[in-house]
MIVEXBA-973809 format. One record per residue: residue number from 0; x, y, z of N, C-alpha, C, O in turn; chain. Coordinates in steps of 0.05 Angstrom, whole numbers, plus 5000, padded with zeros to 4 digits. Example, Ala and Ser with C-alpha at 12.3 -4.5 7.8 and 13.67 -1.06 7.14 Angstrom:
REM residues 2
(0 (5264 4886 5156) (5246 4910 5156) (5264 4934 5156) (5285 4934 5169) "A")
(1 (5257 4955 5142) (5273 4979 5143) (5258 5001 5157) (5268 5023 5161) "A")
//
This chain:
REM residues 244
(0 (8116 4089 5709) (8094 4079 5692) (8101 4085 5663) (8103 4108 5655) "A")
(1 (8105 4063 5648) (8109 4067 5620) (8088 4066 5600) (8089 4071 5576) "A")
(2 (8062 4053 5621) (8045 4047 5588) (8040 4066 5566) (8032 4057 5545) "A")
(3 (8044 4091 5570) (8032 4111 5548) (8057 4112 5533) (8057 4126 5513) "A")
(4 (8084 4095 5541) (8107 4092 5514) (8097 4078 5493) (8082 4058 5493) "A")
(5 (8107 4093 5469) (8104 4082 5444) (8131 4077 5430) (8133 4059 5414) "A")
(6 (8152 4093 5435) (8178 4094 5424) (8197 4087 5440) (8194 4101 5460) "A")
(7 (8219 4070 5444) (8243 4082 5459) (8257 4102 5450) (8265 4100 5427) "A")
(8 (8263 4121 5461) (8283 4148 5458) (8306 4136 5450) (8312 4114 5458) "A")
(9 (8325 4154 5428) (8346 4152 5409) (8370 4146 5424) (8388 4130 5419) "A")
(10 (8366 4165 5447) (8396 4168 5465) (8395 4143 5476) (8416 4131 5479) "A")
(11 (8371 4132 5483) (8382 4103 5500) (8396 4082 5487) (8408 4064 5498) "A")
(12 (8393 4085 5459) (8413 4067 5440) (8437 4077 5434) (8450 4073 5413) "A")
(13 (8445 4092 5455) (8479 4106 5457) (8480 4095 5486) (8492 4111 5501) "A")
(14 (8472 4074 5498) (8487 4064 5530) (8493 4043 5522) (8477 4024 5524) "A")
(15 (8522 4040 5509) (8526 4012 5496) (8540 3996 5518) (8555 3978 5509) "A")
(16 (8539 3998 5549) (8554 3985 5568) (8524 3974 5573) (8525 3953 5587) "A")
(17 (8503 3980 5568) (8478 3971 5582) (8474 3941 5580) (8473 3929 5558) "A")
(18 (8471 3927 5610) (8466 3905 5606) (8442 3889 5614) (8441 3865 5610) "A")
(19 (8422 3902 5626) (8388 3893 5631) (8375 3924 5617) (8385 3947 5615) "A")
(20 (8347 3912 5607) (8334 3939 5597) (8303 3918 5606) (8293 3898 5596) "A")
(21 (8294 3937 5633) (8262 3933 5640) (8241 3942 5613) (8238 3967 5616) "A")
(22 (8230 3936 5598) (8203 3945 5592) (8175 3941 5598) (8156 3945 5583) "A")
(23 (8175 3928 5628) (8149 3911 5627) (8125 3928 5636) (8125 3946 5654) "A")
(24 (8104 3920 5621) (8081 3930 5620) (8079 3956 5597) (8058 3967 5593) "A")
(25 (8102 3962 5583) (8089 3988 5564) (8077 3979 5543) (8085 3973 5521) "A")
(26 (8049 3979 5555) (8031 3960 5541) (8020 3979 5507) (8009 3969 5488) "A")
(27 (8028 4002 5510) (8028 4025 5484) (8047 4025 5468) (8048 4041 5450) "A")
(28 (8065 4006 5473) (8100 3989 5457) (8095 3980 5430) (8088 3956 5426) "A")
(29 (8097 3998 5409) (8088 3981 5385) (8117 3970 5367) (8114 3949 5354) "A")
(30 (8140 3981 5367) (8155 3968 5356) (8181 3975 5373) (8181 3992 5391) "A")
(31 (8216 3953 5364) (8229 3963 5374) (8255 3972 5348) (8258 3964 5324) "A")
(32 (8268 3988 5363) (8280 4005 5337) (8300 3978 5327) (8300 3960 5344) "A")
(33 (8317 3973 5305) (8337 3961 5305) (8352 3960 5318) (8355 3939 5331) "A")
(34 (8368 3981 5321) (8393 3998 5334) (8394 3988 5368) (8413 3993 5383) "A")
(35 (8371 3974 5375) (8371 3955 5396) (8395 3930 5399) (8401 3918 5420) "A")
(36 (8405 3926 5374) (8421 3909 5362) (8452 3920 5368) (8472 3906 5361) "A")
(37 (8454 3940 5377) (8490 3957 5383) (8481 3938 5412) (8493 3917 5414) "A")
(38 (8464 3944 5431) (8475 3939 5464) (8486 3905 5462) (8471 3887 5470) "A")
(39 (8511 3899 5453) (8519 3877 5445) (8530 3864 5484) (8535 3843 5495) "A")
(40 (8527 3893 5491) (8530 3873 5534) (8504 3868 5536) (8503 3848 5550) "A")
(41 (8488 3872 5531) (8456 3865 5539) (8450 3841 5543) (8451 3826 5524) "A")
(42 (8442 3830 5568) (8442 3801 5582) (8406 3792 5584) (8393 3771 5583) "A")
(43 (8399 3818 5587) (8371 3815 5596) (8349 3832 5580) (8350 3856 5584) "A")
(44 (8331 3823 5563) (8314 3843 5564) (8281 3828 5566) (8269 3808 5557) "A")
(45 (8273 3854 5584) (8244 3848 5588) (8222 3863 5570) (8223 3888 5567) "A")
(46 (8200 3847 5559) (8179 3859 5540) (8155 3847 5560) (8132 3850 5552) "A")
(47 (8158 3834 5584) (8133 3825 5590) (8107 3843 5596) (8110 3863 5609) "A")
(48 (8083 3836 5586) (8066 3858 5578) (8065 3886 5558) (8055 3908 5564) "A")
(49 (8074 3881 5539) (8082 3897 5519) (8064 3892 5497) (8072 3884 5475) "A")
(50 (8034 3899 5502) (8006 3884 5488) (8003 3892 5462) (7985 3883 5448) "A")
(51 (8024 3917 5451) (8016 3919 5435) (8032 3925 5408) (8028 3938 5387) "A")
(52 (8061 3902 5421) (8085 3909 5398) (8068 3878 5379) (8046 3867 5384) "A")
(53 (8082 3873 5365) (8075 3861 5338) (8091 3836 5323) (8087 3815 5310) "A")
(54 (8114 3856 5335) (8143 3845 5319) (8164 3844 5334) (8166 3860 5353) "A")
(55 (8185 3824 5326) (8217 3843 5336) (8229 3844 5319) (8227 3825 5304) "A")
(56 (8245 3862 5314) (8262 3863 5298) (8284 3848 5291) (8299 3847 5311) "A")
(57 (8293 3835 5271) (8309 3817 5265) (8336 3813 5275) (8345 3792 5284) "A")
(58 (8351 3839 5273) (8373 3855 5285) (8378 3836 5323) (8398 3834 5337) "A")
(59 (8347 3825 5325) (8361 3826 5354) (8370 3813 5355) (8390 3816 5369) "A")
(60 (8366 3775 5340) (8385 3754 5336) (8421 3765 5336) (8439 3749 5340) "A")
(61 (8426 3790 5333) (8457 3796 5335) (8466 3816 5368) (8483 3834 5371) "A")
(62 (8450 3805 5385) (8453 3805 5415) (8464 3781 5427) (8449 3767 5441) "A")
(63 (8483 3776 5423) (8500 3761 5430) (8506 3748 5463) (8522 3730 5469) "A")
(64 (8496 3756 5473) (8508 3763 5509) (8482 3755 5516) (8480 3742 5537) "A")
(65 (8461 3761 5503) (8429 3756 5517) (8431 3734 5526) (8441 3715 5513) "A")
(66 (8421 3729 5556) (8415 3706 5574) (8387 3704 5571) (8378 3686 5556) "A")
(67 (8373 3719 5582) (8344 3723 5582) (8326 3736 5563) (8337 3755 5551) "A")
(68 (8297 3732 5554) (8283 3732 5538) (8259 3733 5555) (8250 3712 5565) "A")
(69 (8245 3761 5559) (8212 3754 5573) (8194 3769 5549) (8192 3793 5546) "A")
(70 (8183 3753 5535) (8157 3770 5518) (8130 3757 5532) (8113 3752 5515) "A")
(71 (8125 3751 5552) (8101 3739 5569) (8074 3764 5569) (8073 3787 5576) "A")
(72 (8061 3751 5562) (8040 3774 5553) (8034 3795 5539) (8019 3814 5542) "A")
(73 (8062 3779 5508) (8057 3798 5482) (8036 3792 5467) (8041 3778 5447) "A")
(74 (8009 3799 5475) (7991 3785 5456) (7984 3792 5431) (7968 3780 5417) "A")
(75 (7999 3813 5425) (7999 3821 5388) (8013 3812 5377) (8014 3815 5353) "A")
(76 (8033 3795 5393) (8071 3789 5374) (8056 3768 5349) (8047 3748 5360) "A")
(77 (8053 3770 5321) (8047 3753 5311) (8074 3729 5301) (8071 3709 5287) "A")
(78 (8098 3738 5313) (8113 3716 5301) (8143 3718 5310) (8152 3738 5321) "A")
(79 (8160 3694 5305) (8178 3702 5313) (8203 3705 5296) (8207 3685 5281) "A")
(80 (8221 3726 5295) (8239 3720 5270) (8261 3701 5280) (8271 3699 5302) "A")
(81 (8265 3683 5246) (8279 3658 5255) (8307 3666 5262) (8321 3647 5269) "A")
(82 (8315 3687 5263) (8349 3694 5268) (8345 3692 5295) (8367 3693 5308) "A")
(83 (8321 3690 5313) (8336 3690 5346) (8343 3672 5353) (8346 3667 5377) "A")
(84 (8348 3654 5334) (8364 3625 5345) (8398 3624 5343) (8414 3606 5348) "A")
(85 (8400 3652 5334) (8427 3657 5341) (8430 3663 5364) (8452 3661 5375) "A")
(86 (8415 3670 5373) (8416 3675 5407) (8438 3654 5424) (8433 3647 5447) "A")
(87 (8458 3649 5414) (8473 3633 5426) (8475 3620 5459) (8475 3597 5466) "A")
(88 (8477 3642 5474) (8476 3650 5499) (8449 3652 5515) (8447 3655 5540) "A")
(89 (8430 3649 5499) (8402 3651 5512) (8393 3629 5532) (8394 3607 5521) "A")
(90 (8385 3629 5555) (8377 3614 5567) (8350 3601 5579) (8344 3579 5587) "A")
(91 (8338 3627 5579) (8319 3638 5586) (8299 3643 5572) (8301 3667 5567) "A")
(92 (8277 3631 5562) (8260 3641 5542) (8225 3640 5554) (8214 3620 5562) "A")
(93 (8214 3668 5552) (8179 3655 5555) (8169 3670 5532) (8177 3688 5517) "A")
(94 (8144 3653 5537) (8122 3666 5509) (8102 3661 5520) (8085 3651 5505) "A")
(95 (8094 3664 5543) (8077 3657 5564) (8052 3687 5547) (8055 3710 5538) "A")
(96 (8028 3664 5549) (8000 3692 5536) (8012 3701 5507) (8000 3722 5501) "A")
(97 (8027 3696 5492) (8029 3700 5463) (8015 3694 5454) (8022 3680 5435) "A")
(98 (7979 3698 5455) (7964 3688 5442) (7962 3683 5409) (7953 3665 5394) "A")
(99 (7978 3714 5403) (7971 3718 5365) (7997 3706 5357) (8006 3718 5338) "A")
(100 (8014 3686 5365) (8025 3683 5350) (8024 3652 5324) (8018 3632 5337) "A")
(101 (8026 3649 5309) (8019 3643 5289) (8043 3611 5283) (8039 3589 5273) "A")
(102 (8062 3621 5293) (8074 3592 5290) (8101 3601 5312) (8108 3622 5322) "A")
(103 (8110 3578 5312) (8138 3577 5328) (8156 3565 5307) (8149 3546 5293) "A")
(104 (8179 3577 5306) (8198 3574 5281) (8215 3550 5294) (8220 3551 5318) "A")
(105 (8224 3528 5277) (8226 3496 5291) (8262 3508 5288) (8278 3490 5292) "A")
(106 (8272 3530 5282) (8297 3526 5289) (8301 3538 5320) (8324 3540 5329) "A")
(107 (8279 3545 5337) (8284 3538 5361) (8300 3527 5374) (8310 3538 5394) "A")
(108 (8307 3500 5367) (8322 3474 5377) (8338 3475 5372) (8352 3455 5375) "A")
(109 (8351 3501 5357) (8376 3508 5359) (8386 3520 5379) (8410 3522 5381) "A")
(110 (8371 3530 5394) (8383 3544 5418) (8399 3522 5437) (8385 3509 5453) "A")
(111 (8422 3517 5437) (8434 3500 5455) (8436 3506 5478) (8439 3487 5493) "A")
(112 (8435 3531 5490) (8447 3542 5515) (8409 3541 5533) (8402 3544 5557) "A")
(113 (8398 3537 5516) (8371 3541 5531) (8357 3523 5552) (8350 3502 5543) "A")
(114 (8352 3527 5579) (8343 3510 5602) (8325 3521 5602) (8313 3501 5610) "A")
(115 (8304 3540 5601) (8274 3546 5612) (8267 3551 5589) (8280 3562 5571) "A")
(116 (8239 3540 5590) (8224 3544 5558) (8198 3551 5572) (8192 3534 5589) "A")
(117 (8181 3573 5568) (8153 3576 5577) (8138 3578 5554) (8147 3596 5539) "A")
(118 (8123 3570 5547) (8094 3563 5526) (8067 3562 5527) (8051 3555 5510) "A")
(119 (8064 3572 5557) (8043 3562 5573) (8024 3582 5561) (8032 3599 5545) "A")
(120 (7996 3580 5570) (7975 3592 5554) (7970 3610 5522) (7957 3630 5515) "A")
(121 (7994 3586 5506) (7991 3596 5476) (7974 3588 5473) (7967 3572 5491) "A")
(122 (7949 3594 5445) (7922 3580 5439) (7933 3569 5413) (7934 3583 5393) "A")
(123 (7942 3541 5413) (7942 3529 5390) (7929 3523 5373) (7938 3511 5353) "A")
(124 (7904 3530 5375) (7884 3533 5350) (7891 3547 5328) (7883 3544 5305) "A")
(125 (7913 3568 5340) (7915 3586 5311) (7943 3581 5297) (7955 3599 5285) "A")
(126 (7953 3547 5302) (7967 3542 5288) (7959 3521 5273) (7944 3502 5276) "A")
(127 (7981 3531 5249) (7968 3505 5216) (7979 3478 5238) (7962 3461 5243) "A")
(128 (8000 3473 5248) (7997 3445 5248) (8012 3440 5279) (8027 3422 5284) "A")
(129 (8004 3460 5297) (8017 3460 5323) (7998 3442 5344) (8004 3445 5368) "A")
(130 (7974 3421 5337) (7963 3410 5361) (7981 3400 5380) (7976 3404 5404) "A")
(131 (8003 3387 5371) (8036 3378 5376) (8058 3386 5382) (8069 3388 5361) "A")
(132 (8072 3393 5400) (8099 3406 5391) (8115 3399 5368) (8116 3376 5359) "A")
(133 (8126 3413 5361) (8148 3402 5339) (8171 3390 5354) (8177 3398 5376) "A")
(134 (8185 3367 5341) (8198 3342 5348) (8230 3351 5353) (8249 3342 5366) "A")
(135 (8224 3384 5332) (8261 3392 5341) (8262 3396 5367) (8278 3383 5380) "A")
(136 (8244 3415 5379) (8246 3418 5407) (8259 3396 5420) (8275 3400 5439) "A")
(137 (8254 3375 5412) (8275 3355 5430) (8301 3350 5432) (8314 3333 5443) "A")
(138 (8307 3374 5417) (8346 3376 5408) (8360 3397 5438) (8383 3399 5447) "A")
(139 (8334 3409 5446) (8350 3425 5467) (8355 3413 5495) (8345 3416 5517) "A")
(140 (8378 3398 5484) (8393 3381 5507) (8395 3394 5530) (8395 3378 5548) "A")
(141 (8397 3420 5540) (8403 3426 5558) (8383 3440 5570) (8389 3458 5586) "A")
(142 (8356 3435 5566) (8326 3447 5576) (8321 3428 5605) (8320 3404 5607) "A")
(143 (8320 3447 5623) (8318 3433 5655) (8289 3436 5657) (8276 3417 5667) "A")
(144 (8274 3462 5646) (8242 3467 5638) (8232 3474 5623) (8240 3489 5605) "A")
(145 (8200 3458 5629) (8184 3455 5604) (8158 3466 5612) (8144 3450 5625) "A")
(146 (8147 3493 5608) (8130 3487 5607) (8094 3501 5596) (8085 3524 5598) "A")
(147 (8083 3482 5586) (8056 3479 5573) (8032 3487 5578) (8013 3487 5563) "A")
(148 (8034 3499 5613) (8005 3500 5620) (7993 3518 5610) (8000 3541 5605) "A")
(149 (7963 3504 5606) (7945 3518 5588) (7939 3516 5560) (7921 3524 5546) "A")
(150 (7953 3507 5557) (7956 3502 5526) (7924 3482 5508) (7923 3462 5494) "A")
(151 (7905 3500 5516) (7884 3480 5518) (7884 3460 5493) (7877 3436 5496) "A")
(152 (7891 3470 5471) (7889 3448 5448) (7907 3430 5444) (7905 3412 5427) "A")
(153 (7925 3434 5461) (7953 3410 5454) (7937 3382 5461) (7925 3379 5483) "A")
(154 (7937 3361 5441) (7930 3328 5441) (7946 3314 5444) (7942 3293 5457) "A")
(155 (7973 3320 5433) (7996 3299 5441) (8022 3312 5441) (8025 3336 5434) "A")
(156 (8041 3297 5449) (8070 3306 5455) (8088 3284 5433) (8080 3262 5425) "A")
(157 (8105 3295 5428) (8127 3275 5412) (8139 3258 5424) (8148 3267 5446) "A")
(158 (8146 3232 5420) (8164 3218 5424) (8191 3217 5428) (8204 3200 5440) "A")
(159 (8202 3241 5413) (8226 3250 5414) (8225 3266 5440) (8248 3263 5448) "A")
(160 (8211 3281 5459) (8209 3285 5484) (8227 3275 5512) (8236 3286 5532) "A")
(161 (8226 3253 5501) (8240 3235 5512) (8278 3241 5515) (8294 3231 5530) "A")
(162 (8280 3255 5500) (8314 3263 5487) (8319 3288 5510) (8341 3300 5512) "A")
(163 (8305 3291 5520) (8307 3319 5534) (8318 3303 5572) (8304 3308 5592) "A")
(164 (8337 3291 5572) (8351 3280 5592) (8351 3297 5604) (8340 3289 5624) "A")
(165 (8358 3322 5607) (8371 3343 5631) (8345 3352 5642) (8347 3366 5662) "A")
(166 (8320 3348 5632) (8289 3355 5644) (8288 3353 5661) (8297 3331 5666) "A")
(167 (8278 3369 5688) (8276 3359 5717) (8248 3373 5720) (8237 3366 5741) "A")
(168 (8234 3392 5705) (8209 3401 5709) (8188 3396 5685) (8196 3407 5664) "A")
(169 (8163 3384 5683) (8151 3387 5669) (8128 3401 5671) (8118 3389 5690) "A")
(170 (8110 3420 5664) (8084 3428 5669) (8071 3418 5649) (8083 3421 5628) "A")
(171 (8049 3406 5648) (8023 3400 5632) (8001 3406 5642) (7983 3392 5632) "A")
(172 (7992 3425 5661) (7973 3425 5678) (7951 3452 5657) (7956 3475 5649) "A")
(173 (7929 3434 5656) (7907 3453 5642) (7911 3447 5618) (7907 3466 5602) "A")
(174 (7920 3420 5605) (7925 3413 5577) (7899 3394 5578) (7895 3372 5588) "A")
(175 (7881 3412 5565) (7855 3397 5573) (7842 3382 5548) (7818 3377 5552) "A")
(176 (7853 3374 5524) (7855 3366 5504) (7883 3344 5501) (7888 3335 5479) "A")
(177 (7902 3338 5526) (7910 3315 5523) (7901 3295 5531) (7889 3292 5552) "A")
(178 (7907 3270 5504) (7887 3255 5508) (7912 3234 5521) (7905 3224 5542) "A")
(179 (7938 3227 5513) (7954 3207 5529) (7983 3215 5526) (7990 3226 5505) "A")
(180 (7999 3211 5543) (8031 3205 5538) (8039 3194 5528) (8028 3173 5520) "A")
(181 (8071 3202 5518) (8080 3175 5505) (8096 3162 5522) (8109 3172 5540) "A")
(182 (8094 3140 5514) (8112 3110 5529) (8143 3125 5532) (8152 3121 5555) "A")
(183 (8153 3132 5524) (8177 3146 5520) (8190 3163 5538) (8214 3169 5542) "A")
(184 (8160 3173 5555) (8164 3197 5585) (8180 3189 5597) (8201 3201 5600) "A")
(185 (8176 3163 5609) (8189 3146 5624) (8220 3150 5617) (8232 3145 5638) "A")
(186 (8236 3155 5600) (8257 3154 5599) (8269 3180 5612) (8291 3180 5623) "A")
(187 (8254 3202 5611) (8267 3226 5628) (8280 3220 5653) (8268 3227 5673) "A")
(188 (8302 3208 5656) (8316 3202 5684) (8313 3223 5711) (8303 3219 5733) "A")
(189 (8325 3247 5698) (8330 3268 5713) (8293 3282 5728) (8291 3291 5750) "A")
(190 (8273 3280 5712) (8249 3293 5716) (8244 3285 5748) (8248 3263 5758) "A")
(191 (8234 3310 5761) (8227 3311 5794) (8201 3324 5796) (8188 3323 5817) "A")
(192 (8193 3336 5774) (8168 3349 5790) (8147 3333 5752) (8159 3324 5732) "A")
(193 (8129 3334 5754) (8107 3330 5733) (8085 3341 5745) (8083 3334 5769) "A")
(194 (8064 3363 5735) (8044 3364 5734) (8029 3358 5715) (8040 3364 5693) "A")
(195 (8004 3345 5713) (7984 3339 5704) (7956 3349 5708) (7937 3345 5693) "A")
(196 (7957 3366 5735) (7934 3377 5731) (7918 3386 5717) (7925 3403 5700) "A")
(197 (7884 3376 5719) (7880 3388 5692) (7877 3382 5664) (7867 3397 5646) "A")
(198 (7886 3357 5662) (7893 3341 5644) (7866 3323 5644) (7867 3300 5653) "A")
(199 (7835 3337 5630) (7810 3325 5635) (7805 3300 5612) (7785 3286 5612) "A")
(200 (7820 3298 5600) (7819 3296 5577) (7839 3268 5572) (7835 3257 5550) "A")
(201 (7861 3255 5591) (7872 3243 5587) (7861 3218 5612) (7854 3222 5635) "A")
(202 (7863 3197 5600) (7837 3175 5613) (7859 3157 5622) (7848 3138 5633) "A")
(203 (7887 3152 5623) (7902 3130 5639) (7924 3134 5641) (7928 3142 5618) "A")
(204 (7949 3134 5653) (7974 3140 5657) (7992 3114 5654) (7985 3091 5659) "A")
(205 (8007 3120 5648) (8032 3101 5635) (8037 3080 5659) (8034 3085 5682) "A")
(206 (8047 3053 5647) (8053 3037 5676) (8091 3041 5673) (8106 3030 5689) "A")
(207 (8099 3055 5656) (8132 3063 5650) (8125 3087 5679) (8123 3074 5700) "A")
(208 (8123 3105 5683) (8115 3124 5694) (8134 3109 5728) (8144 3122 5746) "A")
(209 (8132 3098 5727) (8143 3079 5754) (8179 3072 5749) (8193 3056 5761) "A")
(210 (8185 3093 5728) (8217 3088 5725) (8228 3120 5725) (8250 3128 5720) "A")
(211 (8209 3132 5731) (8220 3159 5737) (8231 3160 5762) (8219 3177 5775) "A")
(212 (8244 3152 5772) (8251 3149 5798) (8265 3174 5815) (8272 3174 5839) "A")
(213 (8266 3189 5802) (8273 3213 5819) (8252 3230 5815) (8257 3254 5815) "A")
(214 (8232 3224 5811) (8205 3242 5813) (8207 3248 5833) (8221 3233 5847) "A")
(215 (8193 3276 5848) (8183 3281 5874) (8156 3284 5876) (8141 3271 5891) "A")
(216 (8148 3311 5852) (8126 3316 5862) (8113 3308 5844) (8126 3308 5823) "A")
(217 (8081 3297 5840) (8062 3283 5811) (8032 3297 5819) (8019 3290 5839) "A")
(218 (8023 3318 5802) (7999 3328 5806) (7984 3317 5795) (7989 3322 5771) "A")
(219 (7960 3297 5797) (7933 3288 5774) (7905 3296 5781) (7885 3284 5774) "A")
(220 (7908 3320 5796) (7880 3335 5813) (7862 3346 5790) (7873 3357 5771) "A")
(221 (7838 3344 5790) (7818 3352 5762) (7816 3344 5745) (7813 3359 5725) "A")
(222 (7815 3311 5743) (7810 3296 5730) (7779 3291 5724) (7764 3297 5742) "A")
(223 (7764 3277 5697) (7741 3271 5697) (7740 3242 5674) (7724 3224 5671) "A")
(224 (7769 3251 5659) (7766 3214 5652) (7782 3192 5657) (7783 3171 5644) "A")
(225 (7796 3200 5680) (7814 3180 5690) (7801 3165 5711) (7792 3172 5732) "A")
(226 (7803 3136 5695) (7782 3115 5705) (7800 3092 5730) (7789 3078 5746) "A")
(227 (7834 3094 5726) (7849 3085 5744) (7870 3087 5748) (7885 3089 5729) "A")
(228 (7880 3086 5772) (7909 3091 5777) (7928 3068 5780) (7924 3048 5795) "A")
(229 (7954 3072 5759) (7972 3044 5758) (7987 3038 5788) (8000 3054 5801) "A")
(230 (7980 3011 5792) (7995 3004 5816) (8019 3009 5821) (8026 3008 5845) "A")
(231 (8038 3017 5799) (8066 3015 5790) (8071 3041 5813) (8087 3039 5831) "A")
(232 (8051 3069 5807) (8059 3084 5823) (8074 3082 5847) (8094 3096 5851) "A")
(233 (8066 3063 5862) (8080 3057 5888) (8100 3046 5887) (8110 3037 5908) "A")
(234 (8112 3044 5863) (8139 3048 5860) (8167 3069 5860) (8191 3066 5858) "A")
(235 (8147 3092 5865) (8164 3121 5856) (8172 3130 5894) (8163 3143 5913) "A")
(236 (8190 3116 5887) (8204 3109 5920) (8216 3141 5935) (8220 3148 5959) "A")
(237 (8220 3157 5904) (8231 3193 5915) (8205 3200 5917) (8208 3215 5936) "A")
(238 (8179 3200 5912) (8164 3217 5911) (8153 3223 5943) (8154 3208 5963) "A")
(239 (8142 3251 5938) (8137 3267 5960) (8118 3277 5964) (8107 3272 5986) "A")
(240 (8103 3300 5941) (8082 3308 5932) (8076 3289 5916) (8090 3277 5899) "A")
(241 (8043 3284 5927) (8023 3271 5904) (7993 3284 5914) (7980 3280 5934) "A")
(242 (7988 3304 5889) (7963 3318 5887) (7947 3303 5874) (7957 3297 5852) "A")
(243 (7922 3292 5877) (7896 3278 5870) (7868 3287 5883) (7848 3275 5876) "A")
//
């Protein structure tokens, strides 16, 4: 049990072969030292539940080797420094429950190596101009997941969305403030699963939606303004799961 940590100890920034470092749950975690920045083998590190760090330190963008990234239920982190997009090697990223954070830095989309993106229950209210994702996000060619849920204020998605070919998962489920898709979805070749659950707020679905053809699974369960379903559907000749 770590929660009553507030510091990491000095000597642990002398295991420079270290290549995962657990911190999850030291929810009494208020900052991390620089010198975090020597474990240059470090592949993994976990902050998930760490309620009460703030910050990271800049230094960590020069972790080179990092695969993974869990800050999922940092709800003090107010921000992110823009150097972790040197993260070259990162693949792995959540911000899952980051409630306080204040913006997402759009050189994100520089992360090339990145396939999982979690975003899910940020409150976009407390951004100047985030009802939207930002359009760079669509640069990370190599993102297999996406996902949003919860995101109660998100209204729309970018058109550039669409750029994200290697997509095979989308979550939107509990985006209860989208009001429609763009025509553009349809181009995700690769996409197999879509949820929509949840989605009270969005009143008709695309008749493109019927060129996803390697869809499997399509969730539209908890709906209250979707007034009809496109015939086209019965065109999604892979699909398997359909929740309604």
């Amino acid at each position: 049990d770590c929660s009553s940590l507030k510091t990491l100890p000095n000597k642990l920034m002398n295991l420079s072969s270290l290549k995962k470092i657990n911190l999850k749950s030291c929810s009494s975690l208020t900052s991390l030292p620089n010198e975090l920045a020597n474990h240059s083998s470090l592949t993994k590190l976990d902050l998930t539940g760490c309620s009460s760090l703030t910050s990271l330190p800049h230094e960590l963008a020069n972790l080179s080797s990092l695969t993974t990234l869990y800050l999922s239920g940092c709800s003090s982190l107010r921000s992110l420094p823009h150097e972790l997009t040197n993260l070259s090697s990162l693949t792995t990223l959540s911000l899952k429950g980051c409630s306080s954070l204040t913006s997402l830095p759009y050189e994100l989309a520089n992360l090339s190596s990145l396939t999982r993106l979690n975003l899910s229950d940020l409150d976009l209210t407390s951004y100047s101009s985030l009802t939207s994702l930002p359009c760079e996000l669509a640069n990370l060619s190599s993102l297999i997941k996406l996902n949003l849920n919860g995101c109660l204020s998100l209204t729309s998605l970018p058109n550039e969305l669409a750029n994200l070919l290697s997509l095979t998962e989308l979550d939107l489920s509990g985006c209860s403030s989208l009001g429609s898709l763009p025509h553009e979805l349809a181009n995700l070749s690769s996409l197999i699963e879509l949820d929509l659950i949840g989605c009270s707020s969005l009143s008709s679905l695309l008749h493109e939606l019927e060129n996803l053809f390697s869809l499997r699974t399509l969730g539209l369960s908890g709906y209250s303004s979707l007034t009809s379903l496109s015939y086209e559907l019965a065109n999604l000749s892979s699909l398997t799961l359909f929740y309604f």
